[in-house]
C-alpha positions in Angstrom: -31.4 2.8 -14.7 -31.3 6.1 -13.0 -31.0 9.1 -15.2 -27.9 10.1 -13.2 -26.6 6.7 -14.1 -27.2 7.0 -18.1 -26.0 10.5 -18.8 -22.9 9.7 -16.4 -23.0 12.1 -13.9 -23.2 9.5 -11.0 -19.4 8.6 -9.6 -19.1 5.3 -8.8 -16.1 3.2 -8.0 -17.5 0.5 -10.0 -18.2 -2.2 -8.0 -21.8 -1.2 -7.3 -22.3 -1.0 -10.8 -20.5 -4.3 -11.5 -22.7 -6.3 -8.6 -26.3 -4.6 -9.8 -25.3 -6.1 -13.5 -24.4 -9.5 -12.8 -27.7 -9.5 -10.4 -29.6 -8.6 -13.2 -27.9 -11.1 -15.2 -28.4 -13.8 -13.1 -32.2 -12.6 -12.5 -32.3 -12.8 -16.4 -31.1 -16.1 -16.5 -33.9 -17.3 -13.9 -36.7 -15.5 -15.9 -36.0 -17.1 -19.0 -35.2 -20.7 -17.6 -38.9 -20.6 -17.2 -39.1 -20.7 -20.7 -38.3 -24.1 -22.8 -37.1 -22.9 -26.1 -33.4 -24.1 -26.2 -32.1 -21.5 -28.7 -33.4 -18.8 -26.5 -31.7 -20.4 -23.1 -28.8 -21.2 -25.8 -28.2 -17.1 -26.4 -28.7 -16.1 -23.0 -25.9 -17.9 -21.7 -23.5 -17.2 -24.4 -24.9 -13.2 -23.2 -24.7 -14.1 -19.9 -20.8 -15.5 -20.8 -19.7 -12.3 -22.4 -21.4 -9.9 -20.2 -19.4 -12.3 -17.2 -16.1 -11.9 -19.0 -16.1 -7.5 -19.1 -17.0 -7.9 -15.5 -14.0 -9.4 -15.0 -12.0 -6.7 -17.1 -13.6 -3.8 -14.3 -12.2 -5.2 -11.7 
């Protein structure tokens, strides 16, 4: 994340923001399919769940 972006200074009308997290999510997802330890893939996706419903909320 940019400086601008975490002190606030960059204007945005949200959607740029709102595609460049769920990509992240989604590359987050991929990355940690890789690994086998169920719990881990368990609390990713409930992550991955919230982080999906406040996207929709910025719409």
């Amino acid at each position: 994340m940019s400086n601008a972006l975490a002190n606030g200074s960059h204007v945005d009308d949200g959607g740029e923001l709102i595609r460049r997290a769920a990509e992240q999510a989604l590359d987050l997802r991929q990355t940690v399919n890789e690994i086998i330890d169920p719990k881990l893939l368990e609390l990713v996706d409930v992550a991955l769940i919230e982080l999906g419903f406040i996207l929709s909320k910025l719409k």
